[in-house]
Backbone as JSON, one array per atom type, in Angstrom:
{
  "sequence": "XXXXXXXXXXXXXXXXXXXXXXXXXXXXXXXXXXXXXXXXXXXXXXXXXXXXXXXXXXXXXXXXXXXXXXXXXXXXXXXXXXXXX",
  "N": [[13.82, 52.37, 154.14], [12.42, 53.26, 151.27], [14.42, 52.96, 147.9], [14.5, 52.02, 145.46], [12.53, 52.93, 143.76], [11.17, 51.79, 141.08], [11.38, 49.03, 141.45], [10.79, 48.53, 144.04], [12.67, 48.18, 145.91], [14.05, 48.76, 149.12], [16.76, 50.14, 151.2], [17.78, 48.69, 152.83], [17.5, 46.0, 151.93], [19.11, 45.97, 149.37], [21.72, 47.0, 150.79], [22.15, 44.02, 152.67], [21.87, 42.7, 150.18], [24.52, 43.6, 149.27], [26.32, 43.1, 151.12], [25.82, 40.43, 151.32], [26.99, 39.96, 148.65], [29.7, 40.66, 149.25], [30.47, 38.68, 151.3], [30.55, 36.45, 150.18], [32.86, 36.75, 148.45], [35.1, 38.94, 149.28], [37.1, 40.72, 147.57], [35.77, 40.69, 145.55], [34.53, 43.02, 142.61], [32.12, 44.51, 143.31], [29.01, 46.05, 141.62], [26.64, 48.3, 140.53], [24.42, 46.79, 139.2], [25.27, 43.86, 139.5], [24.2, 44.05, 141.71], [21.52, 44.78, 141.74], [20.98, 42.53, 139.83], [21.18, 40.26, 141.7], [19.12, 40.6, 143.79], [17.27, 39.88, 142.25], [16.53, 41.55, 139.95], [15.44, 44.01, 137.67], [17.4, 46.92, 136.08], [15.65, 49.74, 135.76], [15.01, 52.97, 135.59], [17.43, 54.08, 136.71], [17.37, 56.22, 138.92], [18.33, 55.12, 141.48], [20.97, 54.34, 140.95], [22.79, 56.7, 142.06], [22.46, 56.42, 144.67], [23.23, 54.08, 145.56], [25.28, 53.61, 144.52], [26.75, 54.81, 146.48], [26.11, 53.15, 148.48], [27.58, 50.54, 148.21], [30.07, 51.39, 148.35], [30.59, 52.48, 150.99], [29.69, 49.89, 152.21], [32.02, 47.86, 151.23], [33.75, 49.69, 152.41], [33.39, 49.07, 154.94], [33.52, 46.59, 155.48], [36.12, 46.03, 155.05], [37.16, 46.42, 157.16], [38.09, 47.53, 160.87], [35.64, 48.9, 161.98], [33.36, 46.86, 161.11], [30.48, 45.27, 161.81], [30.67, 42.48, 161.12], [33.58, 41.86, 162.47], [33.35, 41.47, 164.66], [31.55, 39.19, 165.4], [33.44, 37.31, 164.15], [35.65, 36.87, 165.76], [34.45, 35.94, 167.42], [33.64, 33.7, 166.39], [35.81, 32.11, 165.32], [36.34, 30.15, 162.98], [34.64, 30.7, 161.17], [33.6, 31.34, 157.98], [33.75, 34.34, 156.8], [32.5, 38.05, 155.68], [35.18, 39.65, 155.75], [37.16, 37.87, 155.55]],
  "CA": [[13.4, 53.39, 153.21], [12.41, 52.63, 149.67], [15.64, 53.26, 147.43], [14.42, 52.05, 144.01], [10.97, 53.25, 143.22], [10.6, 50.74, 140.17], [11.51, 47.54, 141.61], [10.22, 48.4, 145.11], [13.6, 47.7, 146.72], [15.04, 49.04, 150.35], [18.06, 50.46, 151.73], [18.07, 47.01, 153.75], [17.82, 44.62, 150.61], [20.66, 46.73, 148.95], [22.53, 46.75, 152.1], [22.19, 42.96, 152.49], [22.48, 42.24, 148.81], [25.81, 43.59, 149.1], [27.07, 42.38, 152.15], [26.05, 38.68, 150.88], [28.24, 39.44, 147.82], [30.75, 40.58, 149.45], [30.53, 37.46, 151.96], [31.21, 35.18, 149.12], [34.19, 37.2, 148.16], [35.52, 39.96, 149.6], [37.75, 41.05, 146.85], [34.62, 40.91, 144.57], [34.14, 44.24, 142.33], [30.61, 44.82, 143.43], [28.92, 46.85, 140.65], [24.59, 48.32, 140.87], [24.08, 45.7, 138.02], [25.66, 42.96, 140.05], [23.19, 43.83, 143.23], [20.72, 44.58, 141.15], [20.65, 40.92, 139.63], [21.11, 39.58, 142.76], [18.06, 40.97, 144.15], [16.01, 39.08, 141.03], [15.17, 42.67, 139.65], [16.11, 44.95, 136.51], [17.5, 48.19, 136.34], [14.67, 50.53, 135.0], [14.9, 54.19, 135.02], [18.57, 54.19, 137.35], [17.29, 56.54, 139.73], [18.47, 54.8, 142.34], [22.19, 54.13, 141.15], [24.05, 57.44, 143.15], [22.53, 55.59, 146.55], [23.69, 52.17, 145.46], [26.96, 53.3, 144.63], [27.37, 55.22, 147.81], [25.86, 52.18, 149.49], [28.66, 49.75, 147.41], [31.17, 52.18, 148.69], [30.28, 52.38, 152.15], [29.91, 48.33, 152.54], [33.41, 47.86, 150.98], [35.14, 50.08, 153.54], [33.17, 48.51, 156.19], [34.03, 45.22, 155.67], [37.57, 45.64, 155.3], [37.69, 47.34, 158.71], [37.77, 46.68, 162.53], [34.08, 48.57, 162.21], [32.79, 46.02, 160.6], [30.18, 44.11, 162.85], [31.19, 41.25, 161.14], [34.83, 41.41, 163.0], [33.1, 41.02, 166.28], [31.08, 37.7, 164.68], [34.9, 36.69, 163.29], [36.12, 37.02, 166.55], [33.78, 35.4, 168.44], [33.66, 32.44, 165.61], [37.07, 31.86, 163.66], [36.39, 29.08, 161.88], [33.59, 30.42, 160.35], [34.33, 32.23, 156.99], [33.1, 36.46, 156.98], [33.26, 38.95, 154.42], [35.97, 39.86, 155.84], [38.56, 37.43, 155.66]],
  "C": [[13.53, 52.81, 151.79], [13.43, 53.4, 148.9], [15.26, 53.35, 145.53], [12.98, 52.32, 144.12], [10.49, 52.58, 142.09], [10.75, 49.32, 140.49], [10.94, 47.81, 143.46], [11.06, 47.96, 146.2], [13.83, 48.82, 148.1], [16.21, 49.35, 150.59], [18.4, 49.01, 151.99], [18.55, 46.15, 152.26], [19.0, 45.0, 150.23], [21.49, 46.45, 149.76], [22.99, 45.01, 151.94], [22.58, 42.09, 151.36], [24.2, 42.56, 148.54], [26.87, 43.19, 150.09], [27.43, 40.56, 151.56], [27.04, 38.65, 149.55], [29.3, 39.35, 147.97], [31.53, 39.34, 150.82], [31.07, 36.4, 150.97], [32.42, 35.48, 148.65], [34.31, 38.46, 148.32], [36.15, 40.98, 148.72], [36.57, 41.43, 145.66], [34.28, 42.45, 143.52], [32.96, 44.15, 142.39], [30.04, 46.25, 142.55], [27.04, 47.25, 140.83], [24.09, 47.25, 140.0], [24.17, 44.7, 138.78], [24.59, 42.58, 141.31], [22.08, 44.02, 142.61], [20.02, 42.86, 140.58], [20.6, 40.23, 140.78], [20.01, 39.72, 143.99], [16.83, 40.66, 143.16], [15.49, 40.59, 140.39], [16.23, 43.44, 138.33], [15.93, 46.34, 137.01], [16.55, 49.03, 135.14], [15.46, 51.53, 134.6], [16.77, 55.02, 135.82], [18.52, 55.09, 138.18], [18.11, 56.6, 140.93], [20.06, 54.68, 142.63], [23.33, 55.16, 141.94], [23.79, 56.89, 144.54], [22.88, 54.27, 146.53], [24.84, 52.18, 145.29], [27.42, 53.92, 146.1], [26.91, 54.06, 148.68], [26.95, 51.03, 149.33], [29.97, 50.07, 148.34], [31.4, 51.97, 150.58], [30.41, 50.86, 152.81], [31.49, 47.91, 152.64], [34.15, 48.19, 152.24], [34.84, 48.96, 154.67], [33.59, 46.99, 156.64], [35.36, 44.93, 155.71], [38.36, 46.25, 156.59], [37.62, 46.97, 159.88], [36.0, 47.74, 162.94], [32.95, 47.92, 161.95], [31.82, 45.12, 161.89], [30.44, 42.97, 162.68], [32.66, 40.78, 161.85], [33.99, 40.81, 164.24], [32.62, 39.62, 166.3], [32.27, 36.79, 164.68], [35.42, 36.09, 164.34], [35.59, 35.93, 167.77], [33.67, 33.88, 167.66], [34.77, 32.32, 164.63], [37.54, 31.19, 162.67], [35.65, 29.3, 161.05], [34.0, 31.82, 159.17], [33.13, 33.6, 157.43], [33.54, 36.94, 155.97], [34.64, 39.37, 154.63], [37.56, 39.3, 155.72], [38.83, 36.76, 154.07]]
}
């Protein structure tokens, strides 16, 4: 589902954009600016920022949790770094 209506972004991209930041560092304060840039795109008209922070929010927990699909990944590969660890 389209999320930003000026940059033409996705739930998914968002989603993904914040998973991969928080893959590089877990601890990371992930901010809509932060996924925003990291998706090559500017923040227009901000529309979009109460579903980006609830999407921010939502990632966060998930990654620091045993629902994380990345535990099962972790689990199954433990050498290999995850947002999670």
């Amino acid at each position: 589902m389209i999320i930003c209506q000026c940059n033409i972004i996705t739930d998914l991209d968002f989603e993904n954009a914040v998973i991969t930041l928080l893959s590089g560092d877990p601890d990371l304060t992930v901010t809509p600016g932060r996924v925003i840039r990291a998706l090559n795109a500017r923040r227009q008209c901000s529309g979009c920022l109460p579903a980006l922070n609830s999407m921010i929010d939502t990632c966060k927990k998930q990654c620091h949790s045993e629902s994380c699909p990345r535990q099962a990944w972790r689990k199954a590969h433990p050498k290999m770094p995850t947002c999670a660890q």
